[in-house]
C-alpha positions as CSV (number, residue, x, y, z in Angstrom):
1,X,-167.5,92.6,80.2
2,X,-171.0,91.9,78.9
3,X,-169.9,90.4,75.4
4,X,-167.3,88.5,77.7
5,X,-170.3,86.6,79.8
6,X,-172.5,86.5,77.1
7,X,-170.3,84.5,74.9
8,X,-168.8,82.4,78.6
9,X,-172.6,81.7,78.9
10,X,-172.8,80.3,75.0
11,X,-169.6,78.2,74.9
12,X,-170.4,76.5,77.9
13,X,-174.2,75.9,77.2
14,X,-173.1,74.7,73.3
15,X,-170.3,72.2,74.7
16,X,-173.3,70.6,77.5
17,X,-175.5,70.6,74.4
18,X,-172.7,69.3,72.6
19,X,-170.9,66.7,74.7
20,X,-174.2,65.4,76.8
21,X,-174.9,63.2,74.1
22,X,-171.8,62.0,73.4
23,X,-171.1,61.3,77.0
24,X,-174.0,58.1,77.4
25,X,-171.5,56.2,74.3
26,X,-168.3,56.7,75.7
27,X,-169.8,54.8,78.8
28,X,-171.5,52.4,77.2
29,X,-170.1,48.7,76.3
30,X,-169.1,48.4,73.2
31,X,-171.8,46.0,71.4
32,X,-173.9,49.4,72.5
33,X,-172.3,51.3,70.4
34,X,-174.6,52.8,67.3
35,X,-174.7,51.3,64.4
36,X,-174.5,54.8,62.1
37,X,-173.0,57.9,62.9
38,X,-175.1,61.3,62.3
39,X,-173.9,64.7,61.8
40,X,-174.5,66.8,65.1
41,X,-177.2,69.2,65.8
42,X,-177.3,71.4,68.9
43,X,-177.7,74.9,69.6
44,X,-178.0,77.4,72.1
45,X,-181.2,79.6,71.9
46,X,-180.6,83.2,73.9
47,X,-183.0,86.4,73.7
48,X,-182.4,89.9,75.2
49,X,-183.5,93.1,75.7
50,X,-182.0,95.7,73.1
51,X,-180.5,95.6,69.4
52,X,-176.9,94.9,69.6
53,X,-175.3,91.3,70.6
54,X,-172.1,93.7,71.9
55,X,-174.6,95.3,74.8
56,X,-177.2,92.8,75.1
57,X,-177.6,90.8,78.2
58,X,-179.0,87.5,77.7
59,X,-182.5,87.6,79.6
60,X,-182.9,83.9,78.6
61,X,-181.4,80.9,77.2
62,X,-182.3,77.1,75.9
63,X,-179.9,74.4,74.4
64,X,-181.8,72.3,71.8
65,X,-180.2,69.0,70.9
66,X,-182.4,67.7,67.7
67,X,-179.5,64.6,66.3
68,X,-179.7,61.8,67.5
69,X,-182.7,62.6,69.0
70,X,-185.0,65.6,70.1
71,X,-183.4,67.1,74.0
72,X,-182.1,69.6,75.8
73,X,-183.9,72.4,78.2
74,X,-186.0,73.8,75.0
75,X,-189.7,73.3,76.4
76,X,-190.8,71.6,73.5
77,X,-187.9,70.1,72.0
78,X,-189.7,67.7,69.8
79,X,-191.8,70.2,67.6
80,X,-188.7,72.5,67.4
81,X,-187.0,70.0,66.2
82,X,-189.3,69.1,63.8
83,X,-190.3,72.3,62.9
84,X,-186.1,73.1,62.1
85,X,-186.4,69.9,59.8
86,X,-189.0,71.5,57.8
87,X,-186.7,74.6,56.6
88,X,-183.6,72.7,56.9
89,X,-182.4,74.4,59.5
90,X,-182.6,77.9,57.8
91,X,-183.7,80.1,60.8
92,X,-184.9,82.7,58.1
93,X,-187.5,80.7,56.2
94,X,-189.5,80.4,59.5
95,X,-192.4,82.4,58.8
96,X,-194.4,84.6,61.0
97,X,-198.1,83.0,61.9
98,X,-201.0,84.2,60.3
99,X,-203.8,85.9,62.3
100,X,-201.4,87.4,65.6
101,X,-201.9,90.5,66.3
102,X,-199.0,92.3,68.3
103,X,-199.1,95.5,70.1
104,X,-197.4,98.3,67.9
105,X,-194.8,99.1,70.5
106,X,-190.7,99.2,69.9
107,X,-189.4,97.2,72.4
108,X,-186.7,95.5,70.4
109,X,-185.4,91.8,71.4
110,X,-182.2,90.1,69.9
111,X,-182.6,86.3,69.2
112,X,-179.3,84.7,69.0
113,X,-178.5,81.1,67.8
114,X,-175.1,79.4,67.9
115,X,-174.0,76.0,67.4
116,X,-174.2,73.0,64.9
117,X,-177.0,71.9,62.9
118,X,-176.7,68.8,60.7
119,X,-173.0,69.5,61.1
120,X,-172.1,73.0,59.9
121,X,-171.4,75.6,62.4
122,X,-174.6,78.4,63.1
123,X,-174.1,81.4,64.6
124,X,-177.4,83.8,63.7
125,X,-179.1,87.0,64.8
126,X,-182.1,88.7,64.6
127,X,-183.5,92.1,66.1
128,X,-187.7,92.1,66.5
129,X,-189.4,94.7,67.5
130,X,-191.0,93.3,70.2
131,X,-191.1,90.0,72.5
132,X,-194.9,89.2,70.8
133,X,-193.3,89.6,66.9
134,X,-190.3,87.3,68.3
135,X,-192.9,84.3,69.4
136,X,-195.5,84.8,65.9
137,X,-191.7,83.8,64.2
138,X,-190.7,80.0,64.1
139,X,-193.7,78.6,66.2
140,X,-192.1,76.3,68.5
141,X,-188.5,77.3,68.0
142,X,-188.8,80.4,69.4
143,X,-191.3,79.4,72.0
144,X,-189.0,79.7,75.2
């Protein structure tokens, strides 16, 4: 039943993140309409206690919306953005900060990402081994 809501609770959070965009040009007048069309790029952000996507509850989630612009309920969609644009949207190559120190206690946290980014499908997981290691990863990104 948990895996159940957790992946209700990502469908529906991807298709607001998804559609919400899209929703402003199918109202708009037709000399509105954009003149280019981009590849989509919206995800849904979650984090949970524990080490297995199967058992973990989601604890929190974002959706981050970063084509055609920067949105969505990330806290500081504009950085995240800009700080995906940097690796290309390769949620390994963001690097841990230099000088945080983090207590050396195993209390592990799954990060999971799913959605689109510049058009191809993400869906990516990561155990840390605490909530402090999780937040010296990504700088904004995972700041939520």
């Amino acid at each position: 039943m948990r895996n159940t809501a957790r992946w209700a609770i990502t469908l529906g959070l991807t298709a607001t993140a998804v559609c919400a965009p899209l929703s402003g040009a199918a109202l708009a007048a037709p000399g509105d309409a954009p003149s280019a069309l981009y590849a989509p790029s919206a995800l849904v952000l979650t984090v949970g206690k524990g080490v297995s996507a199967a058992t973990v509850t989601p604890e929190r989630a974002v959706t981050l919306t970063c084509a055609p612009g920067p949105s969505g309920t990330h806290p500081a969609a504009d950085s995240a953005c800009a700080d995906l644009a940097a690796v290309d949207g390769d949620l390994d190559a963001l690097t841990r900060s230099e000088g945080v120190m983090c207590p050396m206690i195993y209390d592990p946290v799954l990060l999971t990402v799913d959605g689109v980014w510049q058009g191809e499908r993400v869906s990516y997981e990561r155990v840390f081994s605490n909530e402090c290691e999780m937040n010296a990863h990504g700088s904004s990104v995972l700041a939520f």
